[in-house]
N, C-alpha and C positions, 0 to 999 in steps of 0.2 A: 637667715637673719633672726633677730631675737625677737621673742614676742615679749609684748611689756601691755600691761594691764593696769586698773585700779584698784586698788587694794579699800580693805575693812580696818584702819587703822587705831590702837590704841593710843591716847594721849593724855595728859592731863585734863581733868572736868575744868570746860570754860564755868559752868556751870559755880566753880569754886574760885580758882584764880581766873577767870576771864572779869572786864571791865571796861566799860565805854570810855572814861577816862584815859590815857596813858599813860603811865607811870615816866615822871622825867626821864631816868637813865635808859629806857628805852625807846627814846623817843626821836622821830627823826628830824634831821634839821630843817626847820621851816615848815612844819607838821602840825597842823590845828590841834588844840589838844584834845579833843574829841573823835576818839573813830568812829569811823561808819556802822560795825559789829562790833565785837568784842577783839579785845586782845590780851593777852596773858604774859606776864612777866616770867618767863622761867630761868631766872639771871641764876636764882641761887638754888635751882632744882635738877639740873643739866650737869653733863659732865664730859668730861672728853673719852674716846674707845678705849678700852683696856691696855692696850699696847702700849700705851704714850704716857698713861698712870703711873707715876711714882707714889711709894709712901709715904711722902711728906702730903703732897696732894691729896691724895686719896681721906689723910685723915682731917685735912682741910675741909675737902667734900662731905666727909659725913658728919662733922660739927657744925657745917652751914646751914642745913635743913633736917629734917631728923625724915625726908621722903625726898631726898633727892636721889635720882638717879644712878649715881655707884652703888648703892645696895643693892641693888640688881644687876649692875653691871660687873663690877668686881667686890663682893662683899667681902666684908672682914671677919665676918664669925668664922667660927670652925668646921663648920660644912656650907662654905657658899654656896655650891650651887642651892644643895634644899635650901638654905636662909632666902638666896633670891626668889627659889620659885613662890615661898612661902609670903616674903611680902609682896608680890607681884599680887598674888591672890588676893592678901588684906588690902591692898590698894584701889583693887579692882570693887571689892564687895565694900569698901567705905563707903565709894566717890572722887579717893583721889584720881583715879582714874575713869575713862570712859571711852567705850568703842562706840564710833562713828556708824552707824545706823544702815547705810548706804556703802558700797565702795565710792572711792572717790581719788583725786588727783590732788596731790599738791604742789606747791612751788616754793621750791627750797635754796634761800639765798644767803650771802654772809659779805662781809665787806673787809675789803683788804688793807693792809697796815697804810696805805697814805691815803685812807680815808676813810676811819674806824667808826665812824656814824652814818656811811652809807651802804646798805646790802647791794654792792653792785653783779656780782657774780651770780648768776642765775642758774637753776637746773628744775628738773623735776622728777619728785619723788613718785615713784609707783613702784611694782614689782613686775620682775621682768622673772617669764620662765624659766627655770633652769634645766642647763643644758653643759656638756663635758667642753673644755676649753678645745676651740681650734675652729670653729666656724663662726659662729653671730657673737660668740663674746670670746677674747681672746686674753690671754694671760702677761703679763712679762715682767714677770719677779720668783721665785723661788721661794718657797717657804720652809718653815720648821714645825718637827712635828709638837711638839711638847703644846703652844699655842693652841694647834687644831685641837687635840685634846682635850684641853680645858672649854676650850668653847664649844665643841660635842658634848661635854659634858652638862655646861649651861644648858643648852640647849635642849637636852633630851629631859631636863631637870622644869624647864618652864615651858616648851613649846614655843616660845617664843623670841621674834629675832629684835635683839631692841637695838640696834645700832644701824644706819645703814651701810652698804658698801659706795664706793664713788667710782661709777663708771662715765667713761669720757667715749665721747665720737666726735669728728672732725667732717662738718658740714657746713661749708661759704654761702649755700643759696640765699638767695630772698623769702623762702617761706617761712624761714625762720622764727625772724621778730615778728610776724603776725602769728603765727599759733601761739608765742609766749606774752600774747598782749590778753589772757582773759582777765574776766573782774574777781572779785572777790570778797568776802566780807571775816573770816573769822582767820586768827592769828595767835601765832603763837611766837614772842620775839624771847631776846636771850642774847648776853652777852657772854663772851667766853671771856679766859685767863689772862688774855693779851687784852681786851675790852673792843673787840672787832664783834661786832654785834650781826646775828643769824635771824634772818626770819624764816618761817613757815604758812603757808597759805592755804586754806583748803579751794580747789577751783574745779570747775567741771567737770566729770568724766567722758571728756570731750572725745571720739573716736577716730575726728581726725588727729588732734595732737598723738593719740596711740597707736594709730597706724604711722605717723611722721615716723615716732622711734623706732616701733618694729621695721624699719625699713634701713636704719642704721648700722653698720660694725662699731658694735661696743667694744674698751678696752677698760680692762679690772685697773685704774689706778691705784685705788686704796682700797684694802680689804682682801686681799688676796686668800688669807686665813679663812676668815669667815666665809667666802664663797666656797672653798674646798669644803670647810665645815656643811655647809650645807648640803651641799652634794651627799655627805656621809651618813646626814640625819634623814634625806629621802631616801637612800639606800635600805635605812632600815626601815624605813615606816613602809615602803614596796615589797620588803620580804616578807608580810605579814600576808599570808593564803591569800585575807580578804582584799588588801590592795591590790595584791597583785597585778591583776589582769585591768587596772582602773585605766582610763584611758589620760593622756599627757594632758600634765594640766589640770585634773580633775581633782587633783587631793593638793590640801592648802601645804603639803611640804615639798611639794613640786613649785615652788614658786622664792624667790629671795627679794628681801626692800634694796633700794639700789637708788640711790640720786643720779640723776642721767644728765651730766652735762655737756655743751657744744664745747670743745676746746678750741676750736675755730674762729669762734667768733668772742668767748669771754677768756676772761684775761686767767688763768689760774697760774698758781705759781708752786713751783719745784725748786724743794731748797736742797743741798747737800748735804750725804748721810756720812760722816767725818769716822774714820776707824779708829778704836784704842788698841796696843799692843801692850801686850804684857807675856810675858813666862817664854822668852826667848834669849837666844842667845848672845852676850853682849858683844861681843867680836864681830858678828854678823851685823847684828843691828847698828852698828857704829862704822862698821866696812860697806855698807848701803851707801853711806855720804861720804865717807874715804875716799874712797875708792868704786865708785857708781859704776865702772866697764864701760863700754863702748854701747848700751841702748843708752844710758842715761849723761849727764852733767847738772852736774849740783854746785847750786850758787849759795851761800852763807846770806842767810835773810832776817832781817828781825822778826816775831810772830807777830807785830800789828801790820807789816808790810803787806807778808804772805797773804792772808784774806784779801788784800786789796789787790796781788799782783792775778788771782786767781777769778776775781771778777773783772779786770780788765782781760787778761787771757780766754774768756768765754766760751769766746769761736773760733780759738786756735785749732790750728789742726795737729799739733804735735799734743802729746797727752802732758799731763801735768799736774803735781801734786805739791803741798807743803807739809814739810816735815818739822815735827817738832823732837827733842830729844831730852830725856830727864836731867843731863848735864848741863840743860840750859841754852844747847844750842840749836838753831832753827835753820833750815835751808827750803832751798829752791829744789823740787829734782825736774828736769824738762828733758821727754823723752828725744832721741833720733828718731823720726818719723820711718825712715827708712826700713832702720832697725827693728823696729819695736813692731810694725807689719811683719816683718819675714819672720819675729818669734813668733807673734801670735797665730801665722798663718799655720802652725803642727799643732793646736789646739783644735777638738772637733767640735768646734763651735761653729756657728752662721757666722760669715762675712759682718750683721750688723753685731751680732753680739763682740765678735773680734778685735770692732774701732772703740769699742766702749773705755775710756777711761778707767771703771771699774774693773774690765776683765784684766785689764794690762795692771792693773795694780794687785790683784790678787790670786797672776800667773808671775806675773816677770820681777815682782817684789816681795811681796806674804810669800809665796809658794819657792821661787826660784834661790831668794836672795836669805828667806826667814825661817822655808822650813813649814810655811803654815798652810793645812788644807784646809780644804772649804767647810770639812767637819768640825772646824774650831770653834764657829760661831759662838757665841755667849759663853765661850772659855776661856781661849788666849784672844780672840780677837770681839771687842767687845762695840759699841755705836754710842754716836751720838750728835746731834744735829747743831751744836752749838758753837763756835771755834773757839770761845769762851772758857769753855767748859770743859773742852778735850787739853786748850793749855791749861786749867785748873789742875785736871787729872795727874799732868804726867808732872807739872810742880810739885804735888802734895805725895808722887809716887805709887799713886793706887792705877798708874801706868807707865810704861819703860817709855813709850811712846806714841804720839800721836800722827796720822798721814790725812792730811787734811786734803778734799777731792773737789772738784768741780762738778755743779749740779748738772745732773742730765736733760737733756732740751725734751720737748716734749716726742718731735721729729724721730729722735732716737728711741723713744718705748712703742711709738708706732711702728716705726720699722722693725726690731726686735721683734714685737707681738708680731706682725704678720709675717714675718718668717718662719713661726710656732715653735720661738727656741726664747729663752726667759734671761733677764738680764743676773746679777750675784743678789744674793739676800739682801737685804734692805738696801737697794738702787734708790729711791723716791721716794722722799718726801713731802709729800703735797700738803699746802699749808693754805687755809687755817685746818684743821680734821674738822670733822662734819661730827657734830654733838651728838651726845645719846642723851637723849629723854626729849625729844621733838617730835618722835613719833614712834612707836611700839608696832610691829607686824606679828598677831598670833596667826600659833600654825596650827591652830584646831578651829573645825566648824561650831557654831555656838550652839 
């Protein structure tokens, strides 16, 4: 099982933006206007993980604050990583910044679209030891190298981890809401893009809520990148004579920030990660709804239908995707259950990876029907979570086509992960992402 600790967290000086008062826009419904401690507006200092950044945002963010958060996260100068290590450091020696004295524990919430003024969804932030995927924290997505890259790059460039990753366990008991009932006094709140508003809490470093988690099977929701990263950056800080022999746990790069949530018990939500298709063959990709064979049958669907037929289809057992096409036209594709088992059954995959909706679209469609392997990623075959946006795409031509997907239950990354076989690249999307600039985790002793 995982060990999970309290961490020495950096964050913004309450000291600077902390305030008894609460600023309206973060404020919650029915909330005195006066807190108990301090609380900090970090609406316009926050940013969302690198991953999810575009550059329209990105330059949105760095004209909102001239110290917000993407300049460490994904900076724009010409050598980001030095730019960020280098403002991390001026941040730190102003006062925009400040490390927490003590380790300590926090609680980290955000509230979900049908109810953007209330942080219902609860976790807790600490650092959890790191350890190789397949026993106490388990994987189930696949990654790309270029990403890992760049964030070992970050990384080796500041020491420090500024984003966390979101790990989930699946635990119904009753001790639950009583370890997540401590008090609190300082805060740090923040609304995102969508205006779904995050809080942070500092609370005890309570040893039984850290024995509750270390007794958990954690699973990598989000972050998948970043924890390999990590892995790569203790790798070398251990090859160094003097670490070497340091015992587990002992050096601050043996350790990753992680928000530890129940999935059990709150409600988190997984949206679907929708494919673009580009630089294929048009005979092919036109003979997919043609002519679909004997796995599939394709029904002629308008694209505002599709979305809809796809969330009523949820918990179907047959797989199912919608298809858009740069001609203009849209279909249904709904697999033979039958069928579509007995192909997947010559792939050497796990059983739960095999029922995946994903695997069946990027063996028995991309792969069989397209031509396209799984090395395409971010070339012919590109992402995007919006169905908006992917019919945008293939209207304005900067795609041949769009395969619109059904999101994955949660059920399915559990079983996946515990079978220790990993679902296609970007499988899940867990929504809202968990902000960068809430809390900072350095990986040097002071």
């Amino acid at each position: 099982m995982p060990l999970v600790r309290p961490l020495r967290g950096i964050g913004y000086a309450l000291d600077r933006y902390g305030s008894e008062p609460i600023p309206a826009r973060i404020r919650l419904p029915d909330e005195p206007p006066q807190h108990p401690g301090r609380v900090a507006d970090l609406t316009d200092l926050v940013s969302p993980p690198f991953d999810v950044i575009g550059p329209e945002q990105r330059r949105a963010l760095l004209e909102r604050d001239p110290r917000n958060a993407v300049r460490l996260e994904l900076s724009a100068e010409p050598e980001p990583h030095a730019a960020a290590a280098a403002t991390l450091a001026s941040w730190l020696a102003d006062g925009t910044l400040e490390r927490r004295p003590d380790p300590t524990l926090y609680y980290y919430s955000h509230a979900r679209p049908e109810a953007p003024n209330e942080p219902s969804v609860v976790g807790v932030l600490a650092r959890v030891l790191l350890e190789p995927f397949g026993k106490g924290v388990r994987a189930h997505e696949h990654t790309m190298g270029a990403p890992k890259a760049d964030r070992l790059g970050l990384l080796n460039a500041t020491h420090t981890q500024l984003s966390p990753i979101l790990g989930v366990y699946l635990d119904g008991s009753s001790r639950y809401p009583n370890l997540m009932g401590r008090s609190w006094a300082d805060e740090w709140r923040a609304r995102d893009a969508d205006g779904l508003l995050h809080m942070l809490a500092v609370v005890e470093a309570d040893p039984e809520l850290t024995g509750y988690l270390s007794r958990q099977q954690l699973f990598i929701a989000d972050g998948h990148h970043r924890y390999e990263t990590a892995l790569a950056y203790q790798a070398q800080v251990r090859d160094d004579p003097r670490r070497r022999e340091a015992a587990p746990g002992a050096l601050p790069a043996d350790w990753v920030m992680m928000v530890l949530i129940n999935a059990e018990l709150e409600q988190l939500e997984i949206r679907a990660t929708h494919r673009l298709i580009r630089g294929v063959d048009e005979r092919a990709l036109h003979g997919m709804v043609a002519e679909p064979g004997p796995l599939f049958q394709a029904l002629p669907m308008a694209p505002v239908e599709l979305t809809e037929r796809l969330r009523e289809l949820r918990g179907a057992e047959e797989p199912v995707f919608g298809v858009l096409l740069e001609n203009g036209s849209s279909y249904l594709l709904i697999g033979d259950v039958d069928g579509v088992r007995d192909r997947m059954r010559r792939e050497p995959l796990s059983t739960a990876v095999q029922g995946l909706d994903l695997s069946v679209l990027h063996t028995a469609l991309l792969r069989d029907r397209l031509g396209l392997e799984p090395g395409e990623a971010g070339k012919r075959i590109l992402y995007t979570t919006d169905p908006a946006d992917a019919l945008a795409q293939v209207r304005s031509g900067l795609a041949q086509a769009a395969l619109l997907v059904r999101a994955p239950r949660l059920d399915e990354l559990a079983a996946v992960a515990t079978a220790g076989d990993v679902m296609p690249q970007k499988a899940t999307y867990f929504y809202p992402k968990l902000l960068t600039g809430m809390v900072f985790y350095p990986l040097e002793d002071e």
